[in-house]
C-alpha positions, 0 to 999 in steps of 0.5 A: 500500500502506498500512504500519500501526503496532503498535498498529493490527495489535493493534487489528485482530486483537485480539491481544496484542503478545506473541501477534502475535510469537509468531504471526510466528515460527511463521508464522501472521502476516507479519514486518514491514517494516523502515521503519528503523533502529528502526522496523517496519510491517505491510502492511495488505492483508497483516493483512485477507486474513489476518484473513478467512482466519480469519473463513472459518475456514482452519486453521493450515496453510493460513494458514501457506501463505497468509502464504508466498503473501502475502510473496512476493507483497511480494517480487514486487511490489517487484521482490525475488527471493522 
């Protein structure tokens, strides 16, 4: 798995900073992985599957079902109870 900085999620989805989060909170985008005590990274894998559900066009609704699947999947794979 490849983790990716801030600035390279922006660089891929061509949001804003204050849009990325707002788009976490309401679970159109992954939280972050905690990397540290002050340091947080993005699932690349996590950031493109999302990014080709909009391509296709999925709605709101379904890439909020989508980043659900996605962070469990995180979970499963590093042998986390979801």
């Amino acid at each position: 798995m490849k983790l990716l900085k801030l600035p390279q999620v922006l660089g891929l989805t061509a949001k804003s900073r204050s849009t990325h989060y707002h788009e976490i909170k309401i679970g159109l985008m992954p939280p972050p992985v905690r990397l540290g005590e002050q340091s947080v990274a993005w699932v690349e894998s996590e950031i493109l599957a999302i990014n080709a559900a909009r391509i296709s066009g999925q709605s709101d609704e379904q890439i909020k079902q989508l980043v659900k699947k996605l962070v469990s999947d995180r979970k499963e794979l590093c042998g986390v109870a979801a």
